[in-house]
N, C-alpha and C positions, 0 to 999 in steps of 0.2 A: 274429478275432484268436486267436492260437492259446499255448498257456499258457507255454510256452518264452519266448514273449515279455515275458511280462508277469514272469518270473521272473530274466531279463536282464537287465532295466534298469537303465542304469548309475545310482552312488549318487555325489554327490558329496562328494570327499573334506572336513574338517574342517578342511585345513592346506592352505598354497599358499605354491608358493614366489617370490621378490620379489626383484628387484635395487636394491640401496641404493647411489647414487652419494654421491662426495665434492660439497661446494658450489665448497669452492675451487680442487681440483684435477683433476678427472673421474675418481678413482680408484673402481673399481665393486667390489661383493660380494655373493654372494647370503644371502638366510636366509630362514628361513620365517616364517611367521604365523598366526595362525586367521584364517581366510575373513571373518569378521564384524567383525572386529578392526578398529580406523583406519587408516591408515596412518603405517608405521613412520617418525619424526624421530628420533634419535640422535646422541650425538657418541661417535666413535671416532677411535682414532690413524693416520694417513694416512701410511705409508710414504712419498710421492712428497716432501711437505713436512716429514715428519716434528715434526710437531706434532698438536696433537688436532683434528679438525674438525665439522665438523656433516655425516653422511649423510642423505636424505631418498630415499623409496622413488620408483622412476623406472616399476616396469611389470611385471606377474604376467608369470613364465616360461612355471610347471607348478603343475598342483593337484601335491600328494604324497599 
């Protein structure tokens, strides 16, 4: 194994980013998180229904 190698190796990031869907309307958004974090539950205001509703994390995009 030659040093280049072992100098290369990729590091994984700390942050990953996450798509948060609506419950009741399928309305999506992304944000980040730390890596070790739970997954994100939240409620935010949902354009579609225009009310507040509960988002719940649906699926890692990209590390950032």
């Amino acid at each position: 194994m030659r040093l280049t190698n072992v100098l290369l190796k990729k590091v994984k990031s700390k942050r990953i980013m996450v798509v948060l869907e609506s419950a009741v309307s399928g309305h999506k958004f992304n944000m980040f998180r730390d890596r070790l974090a739970d997954k994100i539950e939240l409620i935010r205001f949902d354009p579609y229904i225009q009310q507040d509703s509960l988002y719940r994390e649906r699926k890692k995009i990209r590390s950032a």
